[in-house]
N, C-alpha and C positions, 0 to 999 in steps of 0.2 A: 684442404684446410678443414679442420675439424671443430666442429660448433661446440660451441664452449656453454654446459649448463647451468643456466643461472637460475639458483635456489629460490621462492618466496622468501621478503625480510624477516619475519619470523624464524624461519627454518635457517637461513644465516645469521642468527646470534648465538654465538657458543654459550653451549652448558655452564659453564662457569657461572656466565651473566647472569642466567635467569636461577641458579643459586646465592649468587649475592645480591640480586636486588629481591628474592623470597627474604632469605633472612633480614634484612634491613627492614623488608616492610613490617614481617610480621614482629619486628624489634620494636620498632617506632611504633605501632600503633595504639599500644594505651597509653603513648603517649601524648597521639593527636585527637584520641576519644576523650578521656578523663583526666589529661592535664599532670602533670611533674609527680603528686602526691598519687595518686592511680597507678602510674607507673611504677613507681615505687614500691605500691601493695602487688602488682603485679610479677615485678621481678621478684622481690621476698617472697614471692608467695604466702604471704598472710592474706587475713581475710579483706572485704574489699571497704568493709568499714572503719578499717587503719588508715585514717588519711594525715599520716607523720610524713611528711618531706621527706623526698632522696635525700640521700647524704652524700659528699661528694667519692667518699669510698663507692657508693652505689652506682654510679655516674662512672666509675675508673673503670671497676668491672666490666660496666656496657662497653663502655670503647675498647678495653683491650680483648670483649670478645669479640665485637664488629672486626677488630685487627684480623685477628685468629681467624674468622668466620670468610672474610675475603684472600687470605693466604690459600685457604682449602679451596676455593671456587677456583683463583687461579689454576694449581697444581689439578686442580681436577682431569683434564684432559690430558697430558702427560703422563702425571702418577696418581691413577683414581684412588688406590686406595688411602695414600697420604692425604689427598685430598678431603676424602670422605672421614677419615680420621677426626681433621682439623676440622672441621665441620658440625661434627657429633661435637668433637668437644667444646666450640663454641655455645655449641644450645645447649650444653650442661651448666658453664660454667655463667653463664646468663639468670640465671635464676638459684635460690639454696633451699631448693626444693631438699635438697640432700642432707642436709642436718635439722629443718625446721620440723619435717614429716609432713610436711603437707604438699602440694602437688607442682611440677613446672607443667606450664601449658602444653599439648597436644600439637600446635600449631607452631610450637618452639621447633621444632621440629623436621619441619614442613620444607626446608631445605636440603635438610641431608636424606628427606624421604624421594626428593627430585634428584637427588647425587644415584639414591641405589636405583631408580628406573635408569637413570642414561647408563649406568654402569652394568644392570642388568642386558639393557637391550643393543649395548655398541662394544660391550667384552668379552675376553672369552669365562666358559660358565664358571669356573672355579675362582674366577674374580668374583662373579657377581656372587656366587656362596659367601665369602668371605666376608665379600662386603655386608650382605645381607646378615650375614651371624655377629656383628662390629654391633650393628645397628639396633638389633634387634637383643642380642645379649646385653646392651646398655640400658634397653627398657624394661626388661627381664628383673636383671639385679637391682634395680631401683624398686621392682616392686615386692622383690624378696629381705631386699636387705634392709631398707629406709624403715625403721621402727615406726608402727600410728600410722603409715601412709596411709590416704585414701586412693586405693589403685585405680577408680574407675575412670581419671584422665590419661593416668601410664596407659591404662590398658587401650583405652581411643588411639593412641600415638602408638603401640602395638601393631592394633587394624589399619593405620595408615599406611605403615612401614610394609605389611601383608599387602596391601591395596598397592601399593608402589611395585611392588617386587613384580605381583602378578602383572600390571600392565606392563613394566619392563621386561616380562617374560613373552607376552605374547608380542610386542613390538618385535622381539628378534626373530622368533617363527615365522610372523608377517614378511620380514624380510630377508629372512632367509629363502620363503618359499616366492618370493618374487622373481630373487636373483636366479633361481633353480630353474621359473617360467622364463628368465630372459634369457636365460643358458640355451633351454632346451628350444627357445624360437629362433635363434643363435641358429644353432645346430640341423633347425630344419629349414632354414633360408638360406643354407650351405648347400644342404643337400639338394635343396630347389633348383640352385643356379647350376650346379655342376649333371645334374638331369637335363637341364636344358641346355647347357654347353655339349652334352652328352649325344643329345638328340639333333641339336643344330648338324655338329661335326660330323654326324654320322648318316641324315639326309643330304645334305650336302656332297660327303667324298662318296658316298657309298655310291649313288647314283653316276657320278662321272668316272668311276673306279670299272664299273658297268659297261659304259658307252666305251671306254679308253681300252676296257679289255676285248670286246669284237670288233670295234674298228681296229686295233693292230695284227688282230688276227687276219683278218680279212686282207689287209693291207697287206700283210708277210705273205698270205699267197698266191696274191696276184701279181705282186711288186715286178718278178720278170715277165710274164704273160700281159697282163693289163697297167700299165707307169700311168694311168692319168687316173683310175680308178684308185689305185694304192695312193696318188697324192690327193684326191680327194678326200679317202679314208684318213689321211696326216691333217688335213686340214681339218677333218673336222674332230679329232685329239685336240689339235693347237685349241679350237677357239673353246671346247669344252674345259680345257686347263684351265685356260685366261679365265672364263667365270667361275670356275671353282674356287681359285686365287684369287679373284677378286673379292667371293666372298669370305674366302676366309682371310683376309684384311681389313673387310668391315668389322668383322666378329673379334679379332681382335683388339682395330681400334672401339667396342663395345669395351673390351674389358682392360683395356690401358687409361677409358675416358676420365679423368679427374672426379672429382666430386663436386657437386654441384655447387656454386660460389665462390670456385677458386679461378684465379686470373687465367690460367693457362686453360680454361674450357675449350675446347676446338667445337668446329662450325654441327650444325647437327649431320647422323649418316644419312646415309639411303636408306627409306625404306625393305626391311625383306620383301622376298617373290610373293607373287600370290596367286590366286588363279586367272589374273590377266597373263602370266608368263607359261597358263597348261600351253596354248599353242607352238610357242617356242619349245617345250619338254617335248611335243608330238613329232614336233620338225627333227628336232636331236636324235631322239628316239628311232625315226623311221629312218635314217642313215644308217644306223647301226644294224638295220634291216629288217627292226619289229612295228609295222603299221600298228597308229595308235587312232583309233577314230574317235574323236570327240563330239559328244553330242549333248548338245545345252537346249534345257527344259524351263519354263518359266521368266521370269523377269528380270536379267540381267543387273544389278545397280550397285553400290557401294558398302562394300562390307567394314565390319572394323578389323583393324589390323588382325589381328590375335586370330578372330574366324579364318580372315583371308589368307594369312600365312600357312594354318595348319591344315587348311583345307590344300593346300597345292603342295604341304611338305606330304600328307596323306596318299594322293595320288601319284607322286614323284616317287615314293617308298613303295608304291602296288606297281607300280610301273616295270622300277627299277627290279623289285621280285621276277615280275615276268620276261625282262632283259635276261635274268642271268639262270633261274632256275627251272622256266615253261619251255618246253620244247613247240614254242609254236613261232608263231613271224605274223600275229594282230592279236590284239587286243581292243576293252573296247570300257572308252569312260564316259561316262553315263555324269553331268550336273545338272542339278534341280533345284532352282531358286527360289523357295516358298517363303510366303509374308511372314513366316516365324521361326520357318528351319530352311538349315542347308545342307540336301539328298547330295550324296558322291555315292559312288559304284563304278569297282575296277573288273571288269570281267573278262578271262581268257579261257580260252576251249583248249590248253595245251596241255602235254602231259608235264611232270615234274621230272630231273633229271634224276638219275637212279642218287649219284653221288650228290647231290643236294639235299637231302632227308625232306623233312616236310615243307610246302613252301612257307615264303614268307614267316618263316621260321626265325629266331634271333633277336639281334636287339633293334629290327627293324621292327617288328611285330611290336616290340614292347613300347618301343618310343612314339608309334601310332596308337597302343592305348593310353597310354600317359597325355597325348593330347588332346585324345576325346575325352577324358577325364577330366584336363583339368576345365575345360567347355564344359562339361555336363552333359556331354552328350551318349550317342552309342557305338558302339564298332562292332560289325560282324568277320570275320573274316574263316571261310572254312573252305572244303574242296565242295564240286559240286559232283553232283553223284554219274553224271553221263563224263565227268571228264572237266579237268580244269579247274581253275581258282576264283574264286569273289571276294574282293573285297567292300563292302560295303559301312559307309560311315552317316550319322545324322549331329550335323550341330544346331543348336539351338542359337536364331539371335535375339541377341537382348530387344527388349520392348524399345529405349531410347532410341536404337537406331532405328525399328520402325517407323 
């Protein structure tokens, strides 16, 4: 189930709203400052020492632009630019600024200059142009054509419409390049998981792909000479199958697992291997006829997951190398438990086989530094010069767990 996001109340009131209750306030307030006759000199735009009473012509005009002024809030989110239309022409027709020559307020305004920011910053651009040239051509001609005007209020309600447009311009940039950062963290928490489904899958089979291919060999030929030896070799296929298969069941049920909150959650997995289970790799290992001697330095105690898993997928990958590309029969793993890091080192005296190219070559290699990496840690892995291969690794633990 999918969490459902819930806006601040602010940011859930549509645009409309907060264009019809702009224009309403800035409608009503000379009339709740200086009273019916104020209002009156406000919408005439005469001077403010005309204190002659509305008339109820004057009073008709305000409501049937109030009308007009909420029809445009409405349509605004549907059809912006009808909206924003109806809008302009409400805060025209509000004041006669346009025959008297003298000015309509700046603030008249003030709602269709909140029309072109949302329609700026939630359209596509050739709306918001439009609308921007509606708007702005309205102020324009008023101060070209209105004979006697005094332009320096048009030209305020100009600046506002400018100031409008701008922040509606950069709102969309803002969010445009948000969505462009959710895309591309999108795209690299894709690539994350299928790296490490990459790497699971392929420490996992690679190594029992290893054991499965000398044990049948060996198996195939002794089978008529030696029958308890070749069923020894089968049995220990069988039981290397069964945990491979088993883990690749857990890893599956990983990525079948619901999302978190929803009823059908299933019970938590098993944790992956860790280096409690090198002993067990040793035991598998030396059936298939390559002695692994392991040899632990320092203070054994409890790691966290992440360390402890890639520390044993680490060694299981150098191991697995020397199963299938070191012509030798030991090896030799070296762990060092220090209060801040955790020393591994795979080291075999064998030669490589002609037809295997370099060892530990592939996307074993890569998937062991993908792990040191994403720890922070180092990886060395190169031939050594009298003969043979090293793999050596250092992770770092975190301070909490110490």
């Amino acid at each position: 189930m999918y969490a459902t996001l819930i806006l601040p109340l602010l940011k859930r009131v549509p645009p409309g709203a907060w264009t019809a209750l702009t224009w309403l306030v800035v409608t009503l307030y000379p009339t709740l400052l200086v009273g019916r006759s104020g209002a009156a000199a406000w919408f005439n735009g005469a001077a403010m020492g005309n204190r002659s009473g509305a008339t109820s012509r004057d009073w008709a005009m305000v409501g049937a632009a109030a009308l007009v002024a909420l029809a445009g809030s409405a349509l605004l989110a549907r059809r912006p630019l009808a909206g924003h239309a109806l809008l302009i022409a409400a805060s025209v027709s509000v004041t006669k600024g346009w025959s008297s020559g003298s000015q309509f307020p700046p603030l008249q305004f003030l709602s269709a200059d909140i029309a072109l920011l949302v329609i700026t910053a939630t359209r596509p651009r050739r709306t918001a142009r439009i609308a921007a040239g509606m708007l702005i051509g309205v102020l324009l001609a008023h101060i070209l054509i209105v004979p006697g005007a005094d332009t320096g209020d048009a030209q305020g309600a100009v600046l506002l419409a400018v100031i409008a447009l701008l922040i509606g311009h950069s709102m969309r940039q803002a969010r445009e390049h948000a969505k462009e950062l959710s895309v591309q963290a999108a795209a690299r928490a894709v690539t994350a998981e299928r790296l490490r489904i990459a790497r699971e899958l392929h420490d996992m089979v690679a190594h029992t792909i290893g054991i499965v291919a000398l044990q049948s060999g060996a198996a195939r030929r002794v089978i008529e000479t030696q029958p308890d030896q070749a069923r020894t070799a089968l049995g220990e296929i069988e039981t290397a199958s069964r945990e491979t298969l088993a883990g690749l069941r857990r890893m599956l049920g990983v990525l079948r697992q619901p999302k978190p909150g929803s009823e059908a959650e299933p019970a938590p997995l098993e944790p992956g291997p860790g280096l409690a289970n090198v002993d067990r790799l040793a035991a598998t290992t030396a059936a298939a006829g390559v002695t692994v001697d392991v040899r632990w330095s320092g203070e054994r105690r409890r790691l966290p997951p992440e360390v402890d898993m890639s520390a044993f997928r680490i060694v299981q990958e150098a191991v697995t190398n020397v199963v299938r590309h070191a012509d030798t029969k030991a090896c030799r793993v070296s762990i060092d438990c220090q209060d801040s890091e955790l020393f591994i080192e795979v080291v075999n005296q064998g030669r490589r086989h002609a037809r295997s190219g370099t060892a530990g070559s592939g996307f074993g290699l890569v998937g062991m530094r993908e792990r040191v990496d994403l720890l922070r840690g180092e990886l060395s892995a190169e031939p050594l010069p009298e003969g043979g291969f090293r793999v050596a690794a250092r992770l770092p633990v975190p301070e909490a767990v110490r």
